[in-house]
C-alpha positions in Angstrom: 5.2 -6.9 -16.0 5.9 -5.5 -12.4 3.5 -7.3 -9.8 2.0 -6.7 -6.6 -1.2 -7.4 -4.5 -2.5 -4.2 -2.9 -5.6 -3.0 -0.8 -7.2 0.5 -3.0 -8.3 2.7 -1.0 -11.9 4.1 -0.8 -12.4 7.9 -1.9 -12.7 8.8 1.8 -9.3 7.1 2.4 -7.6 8.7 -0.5 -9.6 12.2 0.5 -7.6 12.2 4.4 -4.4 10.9 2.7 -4.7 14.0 0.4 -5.1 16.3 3.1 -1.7 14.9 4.9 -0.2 15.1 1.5 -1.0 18.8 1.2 0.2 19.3 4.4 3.6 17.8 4.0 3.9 19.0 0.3 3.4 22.8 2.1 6.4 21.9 5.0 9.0 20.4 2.6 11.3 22.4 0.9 11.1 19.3 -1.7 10.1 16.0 -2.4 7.9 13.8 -4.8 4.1 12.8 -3.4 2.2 9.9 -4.4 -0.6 10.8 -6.5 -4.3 10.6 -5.5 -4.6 7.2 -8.0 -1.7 5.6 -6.8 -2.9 5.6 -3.3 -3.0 1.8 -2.1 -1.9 -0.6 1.1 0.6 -3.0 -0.8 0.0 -6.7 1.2 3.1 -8.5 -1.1 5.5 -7.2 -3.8 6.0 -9.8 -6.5 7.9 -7.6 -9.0 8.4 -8.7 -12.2 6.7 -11.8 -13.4 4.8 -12.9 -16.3 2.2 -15.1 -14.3 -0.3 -12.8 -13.1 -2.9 -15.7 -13.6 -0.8 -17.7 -11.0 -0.9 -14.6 -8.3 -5.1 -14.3 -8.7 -5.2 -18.0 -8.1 -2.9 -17.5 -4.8 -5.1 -14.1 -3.9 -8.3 -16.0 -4.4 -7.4 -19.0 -2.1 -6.5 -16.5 0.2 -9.7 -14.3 0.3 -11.7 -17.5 -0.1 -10.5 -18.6 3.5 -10.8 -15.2 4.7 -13.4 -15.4 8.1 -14.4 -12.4 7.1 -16.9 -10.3 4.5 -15.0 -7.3 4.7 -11.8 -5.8 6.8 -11.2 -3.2 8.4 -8.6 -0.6 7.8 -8.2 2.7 9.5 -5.2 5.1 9.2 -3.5 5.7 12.3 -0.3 7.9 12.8 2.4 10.0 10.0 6.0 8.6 10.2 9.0 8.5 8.3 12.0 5.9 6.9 15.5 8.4 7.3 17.1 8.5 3.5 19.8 10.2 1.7 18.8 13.0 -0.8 15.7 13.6 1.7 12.9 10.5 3.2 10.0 8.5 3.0 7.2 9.8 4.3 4.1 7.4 5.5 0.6 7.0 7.0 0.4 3.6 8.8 -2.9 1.6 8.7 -4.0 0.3 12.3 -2.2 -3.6 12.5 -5.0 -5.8 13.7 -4.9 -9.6 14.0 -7.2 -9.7 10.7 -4.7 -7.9 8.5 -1.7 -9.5 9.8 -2.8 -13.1 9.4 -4.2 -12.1 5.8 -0.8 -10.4 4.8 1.3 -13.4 6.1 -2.0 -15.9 4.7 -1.1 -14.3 1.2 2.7 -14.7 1.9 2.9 -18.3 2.0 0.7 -18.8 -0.7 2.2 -16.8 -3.1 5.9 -18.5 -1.8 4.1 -21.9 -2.0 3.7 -20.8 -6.1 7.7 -20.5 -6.6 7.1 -16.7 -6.0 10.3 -14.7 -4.0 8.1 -12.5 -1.3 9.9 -10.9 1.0 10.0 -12.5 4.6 10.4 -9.4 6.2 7.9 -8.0 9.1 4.7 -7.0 7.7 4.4 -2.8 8.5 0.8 -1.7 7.0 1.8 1.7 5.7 1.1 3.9 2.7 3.8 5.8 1.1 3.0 9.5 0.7 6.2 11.1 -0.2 10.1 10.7 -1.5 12.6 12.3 -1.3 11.3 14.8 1.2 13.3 17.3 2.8 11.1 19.1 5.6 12.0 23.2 6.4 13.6 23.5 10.2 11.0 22.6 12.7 8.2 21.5 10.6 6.1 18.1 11.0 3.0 16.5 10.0 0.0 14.7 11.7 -2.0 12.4 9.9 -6.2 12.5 9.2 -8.2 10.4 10.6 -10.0 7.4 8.1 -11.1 4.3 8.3 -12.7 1.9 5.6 -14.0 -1.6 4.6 -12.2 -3.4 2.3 -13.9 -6.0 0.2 -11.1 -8.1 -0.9 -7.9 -7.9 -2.7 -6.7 -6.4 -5.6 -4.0 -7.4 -8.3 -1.8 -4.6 -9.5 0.1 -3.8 -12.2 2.9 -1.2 -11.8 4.1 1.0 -15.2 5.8 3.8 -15.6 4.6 6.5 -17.7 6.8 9.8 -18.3 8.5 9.1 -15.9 5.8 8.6 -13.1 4.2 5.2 -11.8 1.3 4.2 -13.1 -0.9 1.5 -11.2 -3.5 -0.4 -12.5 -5.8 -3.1 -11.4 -5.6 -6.3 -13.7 -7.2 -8.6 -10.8 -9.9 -8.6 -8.2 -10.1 -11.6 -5.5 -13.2 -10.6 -3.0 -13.5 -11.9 0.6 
């Protein structure tokens, strides 16, 4: 099964992601969105594996050692990762300290398991659209939101007639 260890989003959240969704689905010529379920802050990709029972034990070491009850995450500015056949479109998430060292916490522990996480910078972003080609001129701005997340969630990522399905299969709170 295809892994990875996400922050979901409260209804408020996924409400102001909508709205920037709706916005860019109206300026683009075409693209594919992320639907309202799928809307999460992915921490670590593990990809396939068949040891979800290993990545809980890694997430609930992590959140155990958490200083914190909850964290904060607020969504801060629109941008976009250039593509051929059209781009990415994202919302990033405010970097603070808390979810940097909690990212990079989760890392290392999941590495320390044998699994291959990617040692590349940490960018707190949700993607909102693929494949997107914007009419002349056009942009986006991103709503406001913040949030308090309560700990960490393990995902499972399916696809289903063609679109990805996620769903929780884990839960490690702070």
């Amino acid at each position: 099964m295809r892994l990875f260890v996400a922050i979901n989003f409260s209804n408020e959240v996924k409400d102001a992601l909508c709205e920037t969704i709706a916005e860019l689905r109206a300026a683009a010529l075409r693209g594919r969105y992320t639907a309202r379920e799928n809307l999460h802050l992915t921490l670590a990709f593990i990809g396939e594996s068949n040891r979800p029972e290993d990545v809980l034990k890694a997430m609930e070491a992590v959140a155990a050692e958490a200083p914190l009850e909850t964290l904060d995450i607020t969504l801060s500015d629109a941008g976009v990762f250039g593509g051929r056949g059209g781009d990415l479109h994202w919302v990033g998430v405010t970097h603070t300290p808390e979810l940097e060292s909690l990212a990079a916490r989760l890392a290392d522990a999941l590495r320390a398991k044998g699994f291959a996480v990617a040692r590349n910078r940490f960018t707190p972003h949700v993607t909102i659209g693929r494949q997107v080609v914007l009419a002349a001129g056009a942009g986006i701005r991103a709503r406001p939101a913040h949030m308090q997340a309560a700990g960490l969630s393990l995902m499972r990522s399916d696809r289903l007639c063609g679109r990805p399905v996620y769903t929780e299969i884990g839960f490690a709170p702070f």
